[in-house]
C-alpha positions as CSV (number, residue, x, y, z in Angstrom):
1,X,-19.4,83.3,116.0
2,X,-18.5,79.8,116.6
3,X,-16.8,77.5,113.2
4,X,-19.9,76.1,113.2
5,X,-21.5,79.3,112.2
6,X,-19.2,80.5,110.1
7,X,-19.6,77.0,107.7
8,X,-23.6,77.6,108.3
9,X,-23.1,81.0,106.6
10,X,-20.5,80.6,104.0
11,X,-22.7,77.2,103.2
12,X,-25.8,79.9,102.5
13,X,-24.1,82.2,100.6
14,X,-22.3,79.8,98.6
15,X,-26.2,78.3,97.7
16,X,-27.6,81.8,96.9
17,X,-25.4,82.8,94.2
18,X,-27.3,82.4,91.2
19,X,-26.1,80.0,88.3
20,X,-24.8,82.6,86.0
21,X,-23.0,84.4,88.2
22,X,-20.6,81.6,88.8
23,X,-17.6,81.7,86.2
24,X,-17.8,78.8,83.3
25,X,-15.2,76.5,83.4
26,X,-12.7,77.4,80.4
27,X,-13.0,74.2,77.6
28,X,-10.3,72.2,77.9
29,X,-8.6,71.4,75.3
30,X,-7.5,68.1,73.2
31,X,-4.6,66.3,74.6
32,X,-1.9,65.4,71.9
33,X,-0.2,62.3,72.6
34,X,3.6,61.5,71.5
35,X,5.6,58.0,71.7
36,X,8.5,59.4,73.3
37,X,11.9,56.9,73.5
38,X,12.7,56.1,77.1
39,X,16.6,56.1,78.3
40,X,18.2,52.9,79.0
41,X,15.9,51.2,76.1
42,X,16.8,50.3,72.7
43,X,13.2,50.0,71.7
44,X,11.4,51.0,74.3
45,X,8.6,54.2,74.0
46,X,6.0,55.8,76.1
47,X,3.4,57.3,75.7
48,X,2.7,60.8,76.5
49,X,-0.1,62.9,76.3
50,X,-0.1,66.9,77.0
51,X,-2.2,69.6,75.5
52,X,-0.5,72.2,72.8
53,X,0.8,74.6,75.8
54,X,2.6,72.0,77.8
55,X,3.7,70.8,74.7
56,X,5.6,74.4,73.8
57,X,6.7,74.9,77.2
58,X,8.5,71.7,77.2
59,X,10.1,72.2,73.6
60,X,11.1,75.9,75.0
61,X,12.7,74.7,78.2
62,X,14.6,72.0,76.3
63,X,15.8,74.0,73.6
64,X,16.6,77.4,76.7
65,X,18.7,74.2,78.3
66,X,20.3,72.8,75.4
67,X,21.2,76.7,74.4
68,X,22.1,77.5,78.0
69,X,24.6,74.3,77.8
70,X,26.2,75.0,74.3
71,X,26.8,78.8,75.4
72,X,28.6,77.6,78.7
73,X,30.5,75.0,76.6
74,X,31.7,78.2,73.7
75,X,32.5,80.8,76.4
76,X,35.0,78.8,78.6
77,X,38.2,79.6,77.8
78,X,41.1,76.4,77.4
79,X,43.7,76.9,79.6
80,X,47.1,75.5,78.2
């Protein structure tokens, strides 16, 4: 078959599959926006807007690198 064909064919199938058999789109859901201070600024803020899970998996990875500094910082030892 030439790529001609092969488009003609996936174009059909794609058009005969019934409405409900295609999967629904999952709800998206609400954005939460924060004013967020930007470095360098004395009163400078930004806003930023994430949903609920991006807004826990930033707070995790900054509290896993702030952890991850302070446990590097405790476990060196001083040499004299």
């Amino acid at each position: 078959m030439s790529g001609l064909s092969v488009a003609m064919v996936m174009l059909l199938q794609s058009a005969a599959t019934p409405p409900s058999a295609v999967p629904a789109v999952a709800t998206e859901q609400p954005q939460i926006c924060r004013r967020i201070e930007v470095t360098g600024y004395v009163a400078r803020k930004e806003k930023v807007c994430k949903t609920k899970a991006e807004w826990r998996a930033a707070d995790d990875n900054g509290n896993s690198r702030a952890r991850a500094i302070v446990e590097y910082s405790t476990s060196r030892s001083i040499a004299n």
